[in-house]
C-alpha positions as CSV (number, residue, x, y, z in Angstrom):
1,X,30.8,5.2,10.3
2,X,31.5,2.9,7.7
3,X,29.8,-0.2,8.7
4,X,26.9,1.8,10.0
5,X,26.1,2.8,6.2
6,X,27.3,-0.9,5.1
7,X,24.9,-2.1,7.6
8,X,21.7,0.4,6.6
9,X,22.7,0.3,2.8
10,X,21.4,-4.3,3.3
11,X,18.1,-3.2,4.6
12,X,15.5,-4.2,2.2
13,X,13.4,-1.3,3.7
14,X,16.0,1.1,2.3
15,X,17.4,-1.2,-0.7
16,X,13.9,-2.5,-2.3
17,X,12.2,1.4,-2.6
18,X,16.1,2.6,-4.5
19,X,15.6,-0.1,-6.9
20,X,11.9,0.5,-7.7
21,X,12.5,4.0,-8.6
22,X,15.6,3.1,-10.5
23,X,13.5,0.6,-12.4
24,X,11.2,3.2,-12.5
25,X,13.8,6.0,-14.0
26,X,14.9,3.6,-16.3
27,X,11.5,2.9,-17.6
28,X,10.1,5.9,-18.3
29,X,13.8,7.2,-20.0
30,X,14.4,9.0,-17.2
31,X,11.6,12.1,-17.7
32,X,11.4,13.7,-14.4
33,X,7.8,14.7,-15.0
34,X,6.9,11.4,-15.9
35,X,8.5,9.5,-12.7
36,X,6.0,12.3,-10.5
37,X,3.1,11.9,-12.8
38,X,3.9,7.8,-11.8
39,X,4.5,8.1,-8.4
40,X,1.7,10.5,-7.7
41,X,-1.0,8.1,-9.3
42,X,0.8,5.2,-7.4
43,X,0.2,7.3,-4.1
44,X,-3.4,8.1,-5.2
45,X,-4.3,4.6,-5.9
46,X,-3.0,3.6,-2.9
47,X,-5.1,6.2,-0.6
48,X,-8.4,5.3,-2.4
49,X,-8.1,1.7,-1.7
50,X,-7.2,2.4,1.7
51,X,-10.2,5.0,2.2
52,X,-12.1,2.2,0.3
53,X,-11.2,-0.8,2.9
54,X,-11.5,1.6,5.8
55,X,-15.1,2.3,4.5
56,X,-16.3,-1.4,4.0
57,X,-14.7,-2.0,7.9
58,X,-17.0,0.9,9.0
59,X,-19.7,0.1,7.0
60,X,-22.7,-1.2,9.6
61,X,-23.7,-4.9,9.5
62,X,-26.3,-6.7,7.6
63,X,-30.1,-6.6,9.6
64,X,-31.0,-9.8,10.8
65,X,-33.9,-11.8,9.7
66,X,-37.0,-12.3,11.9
67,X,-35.9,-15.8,12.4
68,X,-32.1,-15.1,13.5
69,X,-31.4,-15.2,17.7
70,X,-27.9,-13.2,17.3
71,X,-25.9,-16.5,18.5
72,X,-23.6,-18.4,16.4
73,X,-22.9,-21.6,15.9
74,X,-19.3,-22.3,16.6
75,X,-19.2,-26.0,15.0
């Protein structure tokens, strides 16, 4: 049992998200509410520019001119 937490405790996926929020804590004095208010804006941001990408991939594509055949030129 012990090496299993050695080994999990060297993941960075475990490791690098501890020592953000510690950075994080130790910022912001270690106010609770702050740390939420932090994270939840974080989390926002991050959803809008998701939403935002996923919107511009969706988005339809650019009408073609009268002269334009559809083919590209692969040069």
């Amino acid at each position: 049992m012990k090496a299993l937490i050695e080994r999990s405790l060297y993941q960075p996926a475990i490791v690098l998200p501890i020592l953000m929020l510690v950075r994080l804590m130790t910022a912001l004095d270690f106010s609770i509410t702050q740390i939420v208010l932090v994270l939840a804006f974080r989390g926002s941001r991050y959803l809008f520019m998701l939403a935002l990408d996923h919107a511009r991939r969706g988005a339809p594509a650019s009408p073609r001119t009268p002269g334009q055949t559809g083919r590209t030129c692969h040069c």
